[in-house]
N, C-alpha and C positions, 0 to 999 in steps of 0.2 A: 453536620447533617443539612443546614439551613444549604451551606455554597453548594453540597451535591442536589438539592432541590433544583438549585439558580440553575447551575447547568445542565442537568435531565432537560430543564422545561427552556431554558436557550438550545439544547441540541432539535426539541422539539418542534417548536416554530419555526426552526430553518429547514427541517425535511421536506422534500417535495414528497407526492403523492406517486408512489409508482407505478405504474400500468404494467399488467400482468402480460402484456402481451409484449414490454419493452423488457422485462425483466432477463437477465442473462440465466436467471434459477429455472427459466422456463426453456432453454432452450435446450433441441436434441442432441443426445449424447454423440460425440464427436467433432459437434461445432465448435470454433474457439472461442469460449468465452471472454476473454479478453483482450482490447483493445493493445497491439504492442507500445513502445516510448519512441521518440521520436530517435534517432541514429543518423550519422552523417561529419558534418563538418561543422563544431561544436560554434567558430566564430559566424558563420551565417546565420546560425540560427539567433543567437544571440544579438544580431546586430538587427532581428527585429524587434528589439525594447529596447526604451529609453536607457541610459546610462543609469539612471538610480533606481531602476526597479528592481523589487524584491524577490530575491530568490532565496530557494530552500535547497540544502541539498542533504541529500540522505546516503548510505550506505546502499550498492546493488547486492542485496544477499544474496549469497547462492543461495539456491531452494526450490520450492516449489509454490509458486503461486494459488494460493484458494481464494474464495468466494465462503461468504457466509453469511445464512441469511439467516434473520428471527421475527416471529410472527407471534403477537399478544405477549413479548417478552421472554419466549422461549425458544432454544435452537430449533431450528426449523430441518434445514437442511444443508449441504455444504457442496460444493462441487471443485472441480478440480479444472486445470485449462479447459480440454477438454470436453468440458460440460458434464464429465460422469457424477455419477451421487457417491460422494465418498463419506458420506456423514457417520454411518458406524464405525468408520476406522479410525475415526476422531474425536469420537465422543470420550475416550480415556486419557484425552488430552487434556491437563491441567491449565495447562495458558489458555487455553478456548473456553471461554463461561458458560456456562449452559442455560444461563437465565441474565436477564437484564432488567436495571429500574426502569426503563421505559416499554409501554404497550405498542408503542408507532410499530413498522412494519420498518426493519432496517438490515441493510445490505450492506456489508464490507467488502474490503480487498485485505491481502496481506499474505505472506508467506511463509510455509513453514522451513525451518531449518532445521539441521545438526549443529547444535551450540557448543558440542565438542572439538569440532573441525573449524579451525580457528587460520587455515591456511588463507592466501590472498593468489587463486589461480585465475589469470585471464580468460583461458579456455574451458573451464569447467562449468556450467551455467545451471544444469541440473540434476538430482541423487536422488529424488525420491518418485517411486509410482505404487500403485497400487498391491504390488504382488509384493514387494518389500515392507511394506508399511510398518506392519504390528512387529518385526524384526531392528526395527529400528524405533519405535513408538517414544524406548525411555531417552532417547539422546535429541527428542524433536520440541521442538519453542514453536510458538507462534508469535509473529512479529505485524501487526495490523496498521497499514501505512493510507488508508485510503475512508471513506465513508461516501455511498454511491448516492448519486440523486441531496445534496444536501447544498445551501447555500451560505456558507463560510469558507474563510477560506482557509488555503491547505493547513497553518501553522495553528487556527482554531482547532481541525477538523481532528490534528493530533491530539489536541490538551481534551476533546472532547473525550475519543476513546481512551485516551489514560483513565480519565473519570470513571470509566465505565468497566476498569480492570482492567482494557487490553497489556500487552508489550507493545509498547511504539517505539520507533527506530531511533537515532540516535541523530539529532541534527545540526546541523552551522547554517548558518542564514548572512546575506550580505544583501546591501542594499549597491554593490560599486558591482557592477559587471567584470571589472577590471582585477575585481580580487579573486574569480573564478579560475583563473590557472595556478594562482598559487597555491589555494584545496586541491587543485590536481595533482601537481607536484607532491605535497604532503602525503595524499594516499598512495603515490607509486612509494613515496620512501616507506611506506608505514607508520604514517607518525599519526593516523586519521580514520576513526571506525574501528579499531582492533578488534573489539570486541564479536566482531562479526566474522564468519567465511564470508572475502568478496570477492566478484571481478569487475568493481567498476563503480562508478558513482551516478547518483540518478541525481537532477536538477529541476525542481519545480518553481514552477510563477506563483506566487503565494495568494496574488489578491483572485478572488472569484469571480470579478467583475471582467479583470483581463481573461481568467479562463472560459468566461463564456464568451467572449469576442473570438478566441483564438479557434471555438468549437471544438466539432470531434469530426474524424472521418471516418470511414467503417476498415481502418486500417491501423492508425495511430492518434496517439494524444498531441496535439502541436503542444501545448505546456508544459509537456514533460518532455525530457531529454536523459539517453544516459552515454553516460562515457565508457569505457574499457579501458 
């Protein structure tokens, strides 16, 4: 009880204050709510970090990207890219909590999947919309990879949400740039992620301090990267 104290009240002091006017739960239905990952030619990118910086990488689930937001420690609301309100069609979801130890005002990212579909298809990127939902409701997980507005970084930001009951994603970490094609390798053989439907791997910069140098544009995240 005492460690889940320490870390409520450590998730606490690093939240920023969000402005309602910045907030993506605010905005109109049809807007993207989410920033894409960066894509392209994976050695340029990288050859803007030093040789020993920390990277995370994760599984690119197929699924569906959500947003979820709680207010005085309870679900608030949920949206989907899109920015629509899908919050009743997921309220009988078991991996998504309905209440949390802390009162802050806190926003995720993360995606739902089909945790039956265990294939690894390139081309297939997304299965779920709103008209299927409750058709598919008992084969879907929530997988929470992100905490918005917070300052720690990415590899805290996961043991946080564990804390807090999410599913978080499954990860390898390297500090050698140079070990990143050999995880690539791994996942085209399938020896890496199984446990997930994927197309692809995503690679984040772990420290916070580089992700706020690297900023944001109203386009994509320079600190994240995914492969195919």
């Amino acid at each position: 009880m005492r460690e889940e104290i320490e870390v409520s009240n450590h998730l606490v002091r690093n939240l920023e204050r969000i402005s309602p006017d910045n907030s993506i739960f605010n905005y109109k239905s049809g807007r993207n709510a989410f920033l894409s990952l960066g894509q392209g030619n994976i050695r340029e990118w990288l050859e803007i970090f030093l040789p020993n910086t920390r990277i995370i990488l994760e599984p690119k689930i197929i699924g569906s990207i959500i947003g979820i937001q709680y207010i005085n420690g309870e679900l608030n609301k949920v949206i989907n890219k899109n920015s629509q309100d899908i919050t009743e069609s997921v309220r009988s979801l078991k991996t998504i909590p309905k209440s949390l130890a802390i009162k802050n005002r806190l926003e995720i990212q993360g995606v739902l999947y089909d945790y039956k579909n265990l294939s690894t298809r390139k081309n297939e990127t997304e299965f779920i919309d709103i008209q299927n939902f409750i058709s598919k409701s008992k084969r879907l997980k929530f997988c929470a990879f992100q905490i918005c507005q917070c300052n720690i970084n990415h590899f805290q930001s996961l043991q946080e949400l564990k804390h807090l009951n999410f599913e978080i994603p499954q990860t390898q970490f390297t500090n050698f740039i140079s070990d990143i094609e050999i995880y690539i390798q791994c996942w085209r053989e399938g020896k890496l992620f199984t446990s997930y439907p994927t197309n692809g791997l995503v690679l984040k910069i772990n420290s916070r301090k580089l992700q706020k140098y690297l900023g944001e544009n109203n386009l994509s995240i320079p600190w994240a990267y995914a492969i195919n």
